[in-house]
Backbone bond lengths (Angstrom), bond angles and torsions (degrees), N, CA, C in turn:
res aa  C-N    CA-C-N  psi(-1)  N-CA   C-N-CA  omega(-1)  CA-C   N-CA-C  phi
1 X - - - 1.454 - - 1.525 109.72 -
2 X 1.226 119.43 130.11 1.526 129.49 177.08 1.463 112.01 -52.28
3 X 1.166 148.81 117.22 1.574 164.85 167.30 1.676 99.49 -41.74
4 X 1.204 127.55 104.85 1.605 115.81 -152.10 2.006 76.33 -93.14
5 X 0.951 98.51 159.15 1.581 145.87 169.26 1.456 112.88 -27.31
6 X 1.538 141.88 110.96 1.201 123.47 -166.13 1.560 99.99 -92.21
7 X 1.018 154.54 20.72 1.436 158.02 123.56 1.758 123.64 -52.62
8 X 2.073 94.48 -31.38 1.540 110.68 165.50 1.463 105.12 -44.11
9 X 1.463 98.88 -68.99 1.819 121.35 -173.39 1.150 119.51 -37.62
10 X 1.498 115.60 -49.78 1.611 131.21 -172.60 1.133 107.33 -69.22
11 X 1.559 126.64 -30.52 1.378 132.36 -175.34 1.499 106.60 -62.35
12 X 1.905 99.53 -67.93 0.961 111.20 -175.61 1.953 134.14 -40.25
13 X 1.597 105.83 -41.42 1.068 154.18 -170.08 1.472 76.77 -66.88
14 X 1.259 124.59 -68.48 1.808 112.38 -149.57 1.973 100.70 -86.10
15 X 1.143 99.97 1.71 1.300 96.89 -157.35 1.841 88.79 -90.49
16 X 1.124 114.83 -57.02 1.299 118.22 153.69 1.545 130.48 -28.79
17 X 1.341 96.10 -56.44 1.689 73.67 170.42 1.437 129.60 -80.93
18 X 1.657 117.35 -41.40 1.317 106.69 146.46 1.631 123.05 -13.08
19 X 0.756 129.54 -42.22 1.899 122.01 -168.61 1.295 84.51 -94.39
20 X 1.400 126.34 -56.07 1.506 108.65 179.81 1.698 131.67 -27.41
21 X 1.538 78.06 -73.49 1.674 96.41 162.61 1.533 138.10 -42.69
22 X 1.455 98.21 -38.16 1.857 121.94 176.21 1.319 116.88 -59.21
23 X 1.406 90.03 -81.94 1.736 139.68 169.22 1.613 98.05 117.23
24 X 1.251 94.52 38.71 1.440 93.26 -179.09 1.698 98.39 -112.37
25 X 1.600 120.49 126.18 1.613 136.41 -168.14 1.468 87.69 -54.12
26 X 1.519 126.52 168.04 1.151 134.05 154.56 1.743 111.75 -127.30
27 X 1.311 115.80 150.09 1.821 111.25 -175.87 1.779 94.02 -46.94
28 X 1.667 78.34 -168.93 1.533 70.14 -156.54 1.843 76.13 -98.66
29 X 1.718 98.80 172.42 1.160 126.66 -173.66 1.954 106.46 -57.16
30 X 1.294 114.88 -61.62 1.321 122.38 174.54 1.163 134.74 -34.94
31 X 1.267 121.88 7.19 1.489 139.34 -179.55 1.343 101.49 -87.86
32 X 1.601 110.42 -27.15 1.682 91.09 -177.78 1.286 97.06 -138.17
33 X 1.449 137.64 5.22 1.190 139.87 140.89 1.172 133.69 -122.71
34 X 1.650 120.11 141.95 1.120 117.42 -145.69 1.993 119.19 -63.17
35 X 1.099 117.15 133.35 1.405 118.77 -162.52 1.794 116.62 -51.45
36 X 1.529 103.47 -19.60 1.200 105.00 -149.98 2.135 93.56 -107.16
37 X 1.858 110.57 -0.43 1.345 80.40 -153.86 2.048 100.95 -107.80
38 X 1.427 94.42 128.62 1.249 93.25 -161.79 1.583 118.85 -81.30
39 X 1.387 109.14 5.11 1.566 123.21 166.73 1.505 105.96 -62.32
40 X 1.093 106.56 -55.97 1.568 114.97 -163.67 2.008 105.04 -71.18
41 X 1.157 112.06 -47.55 1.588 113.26 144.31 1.240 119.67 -7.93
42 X 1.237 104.15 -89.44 1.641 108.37 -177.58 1.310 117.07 -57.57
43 X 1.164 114.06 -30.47 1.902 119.93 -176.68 1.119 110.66 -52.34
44 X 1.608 105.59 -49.88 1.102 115.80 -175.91 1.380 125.74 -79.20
45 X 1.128 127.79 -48.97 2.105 136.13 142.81 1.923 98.06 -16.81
46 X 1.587 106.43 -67.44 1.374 102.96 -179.31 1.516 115.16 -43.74
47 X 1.293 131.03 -64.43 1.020 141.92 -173.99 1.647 115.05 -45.36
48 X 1.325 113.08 -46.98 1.500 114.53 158.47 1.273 126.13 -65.98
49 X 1.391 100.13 -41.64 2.041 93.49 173.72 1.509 121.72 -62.03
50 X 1.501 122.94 -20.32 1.528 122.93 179.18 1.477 77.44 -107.27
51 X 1.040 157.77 35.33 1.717 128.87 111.05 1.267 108.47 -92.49
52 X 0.380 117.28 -34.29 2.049 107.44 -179.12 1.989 100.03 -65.77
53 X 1.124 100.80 -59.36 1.640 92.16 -177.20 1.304 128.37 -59.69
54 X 1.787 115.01 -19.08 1.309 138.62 166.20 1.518 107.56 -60.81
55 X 1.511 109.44 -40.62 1.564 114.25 -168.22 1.552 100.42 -91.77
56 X 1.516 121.10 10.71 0.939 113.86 165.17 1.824 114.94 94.61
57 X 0.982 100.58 15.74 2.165 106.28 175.73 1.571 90.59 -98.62
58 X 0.944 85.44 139.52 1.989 113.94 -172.16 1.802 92.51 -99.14
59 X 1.566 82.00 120.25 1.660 102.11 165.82 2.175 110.84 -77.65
60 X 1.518 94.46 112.38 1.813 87.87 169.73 1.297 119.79 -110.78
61 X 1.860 106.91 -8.94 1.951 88.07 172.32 1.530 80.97 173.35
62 X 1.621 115.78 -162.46 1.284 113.19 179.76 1.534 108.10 -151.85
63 X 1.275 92.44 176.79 1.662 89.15 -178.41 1.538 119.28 -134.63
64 X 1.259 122.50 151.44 1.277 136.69 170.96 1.656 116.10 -85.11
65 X 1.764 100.06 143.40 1.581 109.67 -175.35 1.079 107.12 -131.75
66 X 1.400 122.26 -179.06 1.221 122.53 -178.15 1.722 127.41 45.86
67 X 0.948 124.88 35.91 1.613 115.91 -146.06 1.658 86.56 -97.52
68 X 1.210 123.80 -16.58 1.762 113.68 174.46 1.341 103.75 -83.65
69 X 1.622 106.26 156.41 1.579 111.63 -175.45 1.001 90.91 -94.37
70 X 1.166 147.84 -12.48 1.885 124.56 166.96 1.234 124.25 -61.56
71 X 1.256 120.50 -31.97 1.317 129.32 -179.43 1.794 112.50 -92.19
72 X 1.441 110.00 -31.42 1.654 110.90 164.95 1.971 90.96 -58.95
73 X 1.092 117.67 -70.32 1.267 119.44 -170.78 1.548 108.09 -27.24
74 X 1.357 128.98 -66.79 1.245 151.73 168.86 1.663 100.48 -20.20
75 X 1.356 117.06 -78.47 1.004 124.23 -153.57 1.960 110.94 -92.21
76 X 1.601 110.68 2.92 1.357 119.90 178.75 1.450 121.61 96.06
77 X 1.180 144.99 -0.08 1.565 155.51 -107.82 1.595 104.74 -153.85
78 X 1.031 147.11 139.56 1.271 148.55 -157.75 1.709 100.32 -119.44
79 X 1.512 116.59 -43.16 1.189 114.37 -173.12 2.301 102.64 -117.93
80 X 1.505 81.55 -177.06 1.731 92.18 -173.35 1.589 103.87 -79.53
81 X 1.397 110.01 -178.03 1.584 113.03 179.79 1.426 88.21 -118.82
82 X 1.381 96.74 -158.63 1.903 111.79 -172.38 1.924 90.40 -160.07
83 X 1.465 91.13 142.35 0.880 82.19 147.96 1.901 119.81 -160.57
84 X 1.241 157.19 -174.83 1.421 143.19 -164.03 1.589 96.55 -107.69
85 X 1.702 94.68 150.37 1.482 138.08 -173.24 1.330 103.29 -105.99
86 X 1.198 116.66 78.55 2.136 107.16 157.39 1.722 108.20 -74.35
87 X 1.385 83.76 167.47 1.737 101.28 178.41 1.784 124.91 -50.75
88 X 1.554 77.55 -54.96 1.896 83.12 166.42 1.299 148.06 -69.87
89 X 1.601 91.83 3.03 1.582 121.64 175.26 1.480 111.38 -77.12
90 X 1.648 116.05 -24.66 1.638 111.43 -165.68 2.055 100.31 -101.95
91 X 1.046 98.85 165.71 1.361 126.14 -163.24 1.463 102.60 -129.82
92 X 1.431 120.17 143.45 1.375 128.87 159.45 1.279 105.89 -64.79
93 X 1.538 129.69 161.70 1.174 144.24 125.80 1.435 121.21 -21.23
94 X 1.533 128.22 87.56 1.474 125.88 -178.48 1.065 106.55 91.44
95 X 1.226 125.01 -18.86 1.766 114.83 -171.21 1.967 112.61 -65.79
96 X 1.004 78.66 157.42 2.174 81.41 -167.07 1.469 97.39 -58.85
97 X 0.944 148.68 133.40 1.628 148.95 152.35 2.033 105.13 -89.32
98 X 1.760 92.61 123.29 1.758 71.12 -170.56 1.420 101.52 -77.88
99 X 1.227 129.45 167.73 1.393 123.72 159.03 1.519 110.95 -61.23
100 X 1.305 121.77 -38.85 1.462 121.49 -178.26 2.128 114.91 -29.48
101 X 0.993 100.71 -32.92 1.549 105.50 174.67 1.379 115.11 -93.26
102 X 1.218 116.80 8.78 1.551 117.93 -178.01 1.972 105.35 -118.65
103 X 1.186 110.27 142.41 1.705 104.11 168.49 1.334 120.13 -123.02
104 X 1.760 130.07 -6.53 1.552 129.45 151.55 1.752 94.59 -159.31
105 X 1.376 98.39 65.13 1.786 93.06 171.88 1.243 103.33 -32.51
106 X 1.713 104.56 165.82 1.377 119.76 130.69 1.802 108.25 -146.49
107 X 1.473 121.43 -177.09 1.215 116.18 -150.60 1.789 98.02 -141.68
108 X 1.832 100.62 103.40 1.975 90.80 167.73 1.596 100.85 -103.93
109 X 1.196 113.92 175.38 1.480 145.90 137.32 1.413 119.73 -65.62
110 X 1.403 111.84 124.63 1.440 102.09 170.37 2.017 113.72 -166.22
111 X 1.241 99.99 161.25 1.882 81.95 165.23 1.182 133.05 -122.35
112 X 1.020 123.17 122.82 1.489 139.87 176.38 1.669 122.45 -75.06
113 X 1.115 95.88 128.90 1.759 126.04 -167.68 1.607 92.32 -95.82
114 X 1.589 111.48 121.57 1.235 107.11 148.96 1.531 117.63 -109.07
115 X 1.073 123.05 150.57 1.562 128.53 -178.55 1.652 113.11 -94.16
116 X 1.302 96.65 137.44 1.570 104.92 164.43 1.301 116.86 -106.67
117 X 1.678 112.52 -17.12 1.640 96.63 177.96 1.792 94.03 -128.22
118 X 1.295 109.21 -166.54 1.522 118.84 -164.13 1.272 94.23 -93.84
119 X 1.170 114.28 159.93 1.755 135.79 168.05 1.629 114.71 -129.07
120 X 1.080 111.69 49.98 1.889 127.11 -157.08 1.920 94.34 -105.32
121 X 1.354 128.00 0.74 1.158 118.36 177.21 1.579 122.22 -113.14
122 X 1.701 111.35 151.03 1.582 104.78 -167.68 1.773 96.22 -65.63
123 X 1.302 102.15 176.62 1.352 117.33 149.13 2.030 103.57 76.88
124 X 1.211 102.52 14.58 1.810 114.52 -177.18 1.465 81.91 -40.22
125 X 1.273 106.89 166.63 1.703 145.28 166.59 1.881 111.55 -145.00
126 X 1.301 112.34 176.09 1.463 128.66 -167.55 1.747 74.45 -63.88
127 X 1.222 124.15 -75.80 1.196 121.39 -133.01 1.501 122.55 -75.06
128 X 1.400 114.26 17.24 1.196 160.66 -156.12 1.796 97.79 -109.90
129 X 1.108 86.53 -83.06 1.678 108.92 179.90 2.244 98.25 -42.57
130 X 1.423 95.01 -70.44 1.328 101.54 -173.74 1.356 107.33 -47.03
131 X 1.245 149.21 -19.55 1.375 153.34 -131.64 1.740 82.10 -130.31
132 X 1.176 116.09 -63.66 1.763 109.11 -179.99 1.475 126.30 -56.37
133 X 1.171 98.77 -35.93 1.862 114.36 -171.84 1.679 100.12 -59.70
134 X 1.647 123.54 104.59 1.572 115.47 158.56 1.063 107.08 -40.48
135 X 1.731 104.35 -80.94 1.782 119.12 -164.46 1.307 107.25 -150.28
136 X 1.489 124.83 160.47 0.872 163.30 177.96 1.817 122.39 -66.12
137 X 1.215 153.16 64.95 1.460 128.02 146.62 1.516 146.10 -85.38
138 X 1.231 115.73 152.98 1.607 104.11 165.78 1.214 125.38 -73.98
139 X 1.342 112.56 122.71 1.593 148.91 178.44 1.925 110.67 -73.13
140 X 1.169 115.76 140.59 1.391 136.56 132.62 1.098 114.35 -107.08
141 X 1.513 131.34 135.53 1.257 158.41 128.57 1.433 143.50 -60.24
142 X 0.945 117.33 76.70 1.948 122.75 -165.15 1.433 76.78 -72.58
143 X 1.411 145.24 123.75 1.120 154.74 74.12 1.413 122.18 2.84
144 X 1.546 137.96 138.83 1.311 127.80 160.42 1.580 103.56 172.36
145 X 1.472 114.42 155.38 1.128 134.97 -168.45 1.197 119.29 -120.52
146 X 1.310 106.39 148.67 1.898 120.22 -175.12 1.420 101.37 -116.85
147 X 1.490 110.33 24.13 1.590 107.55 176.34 1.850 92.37 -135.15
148 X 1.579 83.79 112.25 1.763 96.57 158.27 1.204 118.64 11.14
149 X 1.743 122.06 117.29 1.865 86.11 145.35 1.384 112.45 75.18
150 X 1.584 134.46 -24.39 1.074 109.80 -161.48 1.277 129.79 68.26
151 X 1.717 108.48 6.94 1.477 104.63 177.65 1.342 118.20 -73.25
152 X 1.170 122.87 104.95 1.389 122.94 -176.62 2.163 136.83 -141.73
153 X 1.287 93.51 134.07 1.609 75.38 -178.62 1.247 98.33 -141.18
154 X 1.179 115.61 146.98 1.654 142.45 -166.93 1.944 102.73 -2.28
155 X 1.077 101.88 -60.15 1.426 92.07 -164.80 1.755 115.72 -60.87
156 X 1.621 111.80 -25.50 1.366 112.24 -168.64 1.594 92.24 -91.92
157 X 1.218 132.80 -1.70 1.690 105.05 -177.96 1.285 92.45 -112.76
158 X 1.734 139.89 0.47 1.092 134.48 139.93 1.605 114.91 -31.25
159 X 2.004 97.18 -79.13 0.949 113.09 -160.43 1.605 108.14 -45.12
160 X 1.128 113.30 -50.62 1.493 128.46 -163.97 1.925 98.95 -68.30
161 X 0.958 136.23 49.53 1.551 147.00 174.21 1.891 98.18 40.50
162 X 1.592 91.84 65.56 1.665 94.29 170.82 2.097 109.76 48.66
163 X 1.586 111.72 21.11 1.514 112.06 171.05 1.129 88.75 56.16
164 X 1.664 144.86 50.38 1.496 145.30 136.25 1.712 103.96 -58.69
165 X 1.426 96.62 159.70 1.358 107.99 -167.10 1.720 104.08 -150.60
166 X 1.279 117.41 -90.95 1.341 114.33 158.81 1.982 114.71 -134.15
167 X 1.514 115.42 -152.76 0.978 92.74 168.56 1.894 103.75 -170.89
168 X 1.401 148.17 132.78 1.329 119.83 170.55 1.573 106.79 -110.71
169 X 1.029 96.66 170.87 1.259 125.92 -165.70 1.969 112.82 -90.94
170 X 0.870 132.95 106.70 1.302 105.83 169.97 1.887 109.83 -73.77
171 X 1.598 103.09 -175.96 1.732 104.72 -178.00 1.112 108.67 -124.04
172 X 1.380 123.83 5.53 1.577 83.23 175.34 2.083 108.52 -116.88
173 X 1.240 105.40 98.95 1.268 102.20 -173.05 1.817 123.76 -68.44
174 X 1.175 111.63 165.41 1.149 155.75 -173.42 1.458 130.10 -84.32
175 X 1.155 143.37 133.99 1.004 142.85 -149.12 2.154 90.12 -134.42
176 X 1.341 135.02 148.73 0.981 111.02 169.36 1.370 112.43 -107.12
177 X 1.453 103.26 160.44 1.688 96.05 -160.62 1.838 96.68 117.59
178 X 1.068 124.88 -48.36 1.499 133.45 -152.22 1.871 111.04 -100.06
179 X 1.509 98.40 -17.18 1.567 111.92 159.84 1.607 115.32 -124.73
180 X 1.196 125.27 -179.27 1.471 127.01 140.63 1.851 134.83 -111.21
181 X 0.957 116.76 98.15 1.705 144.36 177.51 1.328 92.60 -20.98
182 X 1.390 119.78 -63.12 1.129 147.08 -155.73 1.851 106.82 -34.68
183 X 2.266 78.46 -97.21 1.395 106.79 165.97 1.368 136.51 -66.88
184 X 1.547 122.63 -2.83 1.689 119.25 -154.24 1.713 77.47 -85.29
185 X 1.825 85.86 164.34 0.991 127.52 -177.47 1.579 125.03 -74.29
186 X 1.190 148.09 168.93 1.778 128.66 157.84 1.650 100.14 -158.36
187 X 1.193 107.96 139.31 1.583 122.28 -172.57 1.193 74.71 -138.60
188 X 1.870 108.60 145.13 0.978 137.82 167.42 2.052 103.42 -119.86
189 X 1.573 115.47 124.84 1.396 97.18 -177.61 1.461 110.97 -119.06
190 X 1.084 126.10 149.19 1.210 118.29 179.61 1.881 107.66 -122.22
191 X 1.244 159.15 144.76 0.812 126.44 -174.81 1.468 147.68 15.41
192 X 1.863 93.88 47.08 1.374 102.53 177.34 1.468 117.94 78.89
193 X 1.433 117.27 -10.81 1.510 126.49 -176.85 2.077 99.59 -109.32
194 X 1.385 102.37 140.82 1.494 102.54 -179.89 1.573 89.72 -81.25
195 X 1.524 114.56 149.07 1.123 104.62 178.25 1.778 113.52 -138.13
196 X 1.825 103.19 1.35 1.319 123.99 -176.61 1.718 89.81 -143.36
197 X 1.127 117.76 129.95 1.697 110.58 147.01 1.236 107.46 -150.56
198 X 1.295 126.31 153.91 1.362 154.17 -141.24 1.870 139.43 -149.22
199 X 1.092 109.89 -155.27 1.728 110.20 175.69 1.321 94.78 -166.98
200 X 1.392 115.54 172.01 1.561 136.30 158.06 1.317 93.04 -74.40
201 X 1.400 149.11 -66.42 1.430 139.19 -158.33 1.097 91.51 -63.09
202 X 0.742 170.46 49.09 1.520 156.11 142.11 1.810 115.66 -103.58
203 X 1.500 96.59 -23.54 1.497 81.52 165.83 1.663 116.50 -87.10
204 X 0.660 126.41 101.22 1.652 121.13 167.39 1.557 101.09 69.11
205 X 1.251 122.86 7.65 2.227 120.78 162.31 1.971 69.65 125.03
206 X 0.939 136.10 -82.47 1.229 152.36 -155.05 1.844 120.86 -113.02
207 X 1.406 128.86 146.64 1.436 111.49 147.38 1.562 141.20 -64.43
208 X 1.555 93.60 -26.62 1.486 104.09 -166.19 2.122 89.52 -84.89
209 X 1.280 108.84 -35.75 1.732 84.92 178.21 1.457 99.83 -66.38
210 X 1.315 142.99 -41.24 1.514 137.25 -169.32 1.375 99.38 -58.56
211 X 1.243 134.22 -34.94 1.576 139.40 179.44 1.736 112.50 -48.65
212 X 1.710 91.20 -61.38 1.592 114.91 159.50 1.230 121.76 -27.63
213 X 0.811 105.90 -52.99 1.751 120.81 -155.29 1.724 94.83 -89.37
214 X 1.002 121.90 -35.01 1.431 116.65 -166.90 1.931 102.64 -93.25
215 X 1.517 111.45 -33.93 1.176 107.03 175.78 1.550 126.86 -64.89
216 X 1.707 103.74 -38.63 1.961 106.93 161.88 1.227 100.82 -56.08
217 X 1.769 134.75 -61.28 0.902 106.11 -163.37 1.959 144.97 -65.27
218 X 1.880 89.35 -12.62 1.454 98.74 173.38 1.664 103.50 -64.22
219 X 1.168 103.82 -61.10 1.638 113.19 175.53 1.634 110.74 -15.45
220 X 1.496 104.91 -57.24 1.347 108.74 -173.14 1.288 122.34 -78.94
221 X 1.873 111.45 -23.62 1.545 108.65 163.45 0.991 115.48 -35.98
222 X 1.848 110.36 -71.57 1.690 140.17 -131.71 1.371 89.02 123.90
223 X 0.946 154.87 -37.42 1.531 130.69 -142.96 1.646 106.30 -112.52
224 X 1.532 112.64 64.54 1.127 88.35 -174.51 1.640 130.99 -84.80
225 X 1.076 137.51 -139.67 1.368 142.00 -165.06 1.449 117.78 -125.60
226 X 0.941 119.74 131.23 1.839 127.20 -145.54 1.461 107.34 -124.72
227 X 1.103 119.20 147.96 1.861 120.62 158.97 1.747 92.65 -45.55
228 X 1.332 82.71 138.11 1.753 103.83 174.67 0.904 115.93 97.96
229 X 1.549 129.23 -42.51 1.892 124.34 -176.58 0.848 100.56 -88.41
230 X 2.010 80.47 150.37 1.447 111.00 172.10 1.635 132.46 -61.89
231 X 1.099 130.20 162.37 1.215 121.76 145.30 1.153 139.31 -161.52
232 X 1.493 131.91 131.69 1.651 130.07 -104.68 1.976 78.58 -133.67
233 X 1.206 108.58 71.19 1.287 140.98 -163.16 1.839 101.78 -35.37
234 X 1.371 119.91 -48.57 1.346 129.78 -172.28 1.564 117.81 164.03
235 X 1.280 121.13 174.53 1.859 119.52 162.33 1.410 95.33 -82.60
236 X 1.793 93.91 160.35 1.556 117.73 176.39 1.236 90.32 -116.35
237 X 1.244 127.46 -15.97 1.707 110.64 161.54 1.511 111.67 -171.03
238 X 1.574 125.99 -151.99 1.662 113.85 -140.76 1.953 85.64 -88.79
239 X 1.715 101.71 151.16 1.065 105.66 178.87 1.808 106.91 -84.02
240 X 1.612 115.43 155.22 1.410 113.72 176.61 1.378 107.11 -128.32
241 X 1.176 127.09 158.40 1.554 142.85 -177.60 1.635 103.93 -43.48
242 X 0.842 104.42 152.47 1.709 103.34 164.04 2.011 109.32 -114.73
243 X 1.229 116.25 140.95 1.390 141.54 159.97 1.407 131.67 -55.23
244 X 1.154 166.02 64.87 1.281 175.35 165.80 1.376 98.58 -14.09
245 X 1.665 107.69 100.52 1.547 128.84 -174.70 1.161 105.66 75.85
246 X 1.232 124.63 57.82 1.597 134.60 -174.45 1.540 106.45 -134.83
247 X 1.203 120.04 120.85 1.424 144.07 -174.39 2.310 101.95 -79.43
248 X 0.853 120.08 119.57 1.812 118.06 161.35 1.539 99.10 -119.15
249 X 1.446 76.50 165.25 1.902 81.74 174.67 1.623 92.72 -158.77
250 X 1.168 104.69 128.35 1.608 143.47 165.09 1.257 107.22 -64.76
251 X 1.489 114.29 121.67 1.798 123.38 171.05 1.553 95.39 -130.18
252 X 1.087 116.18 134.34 1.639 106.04 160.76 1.537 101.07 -144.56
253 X 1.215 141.22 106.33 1.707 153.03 -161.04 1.662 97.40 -47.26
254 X 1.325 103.83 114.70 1.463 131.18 149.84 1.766 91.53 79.85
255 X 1.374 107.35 32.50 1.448 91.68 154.79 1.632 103.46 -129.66
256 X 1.239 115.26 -28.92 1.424 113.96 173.57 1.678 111.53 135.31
257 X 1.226 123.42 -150.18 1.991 119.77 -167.01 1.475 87.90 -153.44
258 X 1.197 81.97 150.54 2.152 100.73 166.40 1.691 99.56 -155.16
259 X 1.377 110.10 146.91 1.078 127.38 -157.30 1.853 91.83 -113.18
260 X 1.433 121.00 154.65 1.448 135.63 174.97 1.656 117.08 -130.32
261 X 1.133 147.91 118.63 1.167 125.05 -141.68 1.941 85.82 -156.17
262 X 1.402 111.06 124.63 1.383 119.25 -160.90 1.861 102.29 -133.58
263 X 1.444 84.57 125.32 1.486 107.49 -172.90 1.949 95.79 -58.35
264 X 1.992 99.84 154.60 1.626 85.89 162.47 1.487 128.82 -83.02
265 X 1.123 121.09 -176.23 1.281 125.21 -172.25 1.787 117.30 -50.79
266 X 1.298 119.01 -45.62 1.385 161.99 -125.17 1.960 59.70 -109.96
267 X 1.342 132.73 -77.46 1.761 130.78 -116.96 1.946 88.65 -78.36
């Protein structure tokens, strides 16, 4: 595949944040680079993350995508993407999220690993990972895109920081050992109706291998993963639209619930 153009990147790169900034979608990226090439993806993700950190947004951890093979299938891709967690991305528990920062949410379940020690060396293993992980909470994921429509294929939801959006946190953490990743359960509710439900196998067989997989690969960026960051491990099942002034609530068995709560359109 031809090495597309580093003026390609810069384009791309600004074109993205513009919609960020707007909230106005932009076509999708693949019109002038090729849809499928996931080098140019990251170049371009890179290229926005040292402007944003230049402008001063604090990097706290990162997150994993794609981690089901239906959706790698979908989009052509064998493995998950990654993409970075700034500060202004997280949300309290219940706190109003306006829509004003969102341009076609949507809403997964998932669990997030925080670290107490570093993951900065080649050659990580599980027992590595298990040894770093403090604790454990349940995650929401606002998902969302700065490409039209949702028109998208591998390289533009790269580019676009893995289609991150925002994310909350639940509080009452976890110790591992004290749930199972694996097998637990996840209901997503929306007005009292489940409207997502799920498993831990569903992200990538497990969370803690999706953890794996994303921590070699920071290693191998440069960017690896530190005491303190987050990481917003994967979905436990299919993501759904979100509602304007619409309340969800996160269950996932024996780790606990966090609630997401979105201003109306109008607020």
């Amino acid at each position: 595949m031809a090495k597309v153009d580093r003026k390609a990147i810069e384009a791309a790169a600004k074109k993205l944040r513009e919609a960020h900034e707007t909230g106005k979608p932009c076509a999708p990226l693949n019109t002038d680079i090729p849809g499928d090439d996931l080098e140019a993806g990251y170049a371009i993700q890179d290229v926005n993350t040292d402007f944003w950190v230049a402008q001063g947004r604090r990097l706290v951890g990162r997150k994993t995508g794609l981690t089901a093979k239906a959706v790698q299938k979908q989009l052509g891709v064998d493995q998950p993407d990654y993409g970075m967690l700034f500060a202004d991305m997280a949300y309290g528990d219940g706190e109003e999220i306006p829509m004003s920062r969102l341009i076609q949410p949507k809403i997964e379940g998932e669990i997030a690993f925080v670290l107490g020690r570093d993951l900065n060396r080649e050659g990580l293993t599980m027992a590595d990972v298990l040894s770093a992980v403090d604790y454990a909470v349940v995650a929401l994921e606002i998902v969302d895109s700065r490409i039209a429509d949702w028109q998208i294929r591998i390289m533009d939801t790269i580019a676009d920081n893995a289609s991150s959006g925002l994310y909350v946190l639940g509080t009452e953490p976890r110790a591992l050992g004290t749930f199972d990743p694996w097998s637990c359960g996840m209901v997503i509710e929306h007005k009292g109706e489940p409207i997502s439900v799920g498993a831990g196998a569903a992200c990538l067989g497990n969370p803690l291998t999706a953890t794996l997989w994303l921590a070699r690969k920071m290693v191998e960026v440069g960017r690896p993963l530190m005491a303190g960051d987050t990481i917003l491990s994967g979905a436990l099942g299919p993501m759904q639209p979100i509602t304007p002034g619409g309340t969800y609530e996160l269950r996932i068995s024996g780790l606990g619930s966090v609630r997401a709560s979105f201003s109306n359109l109008e607020d």
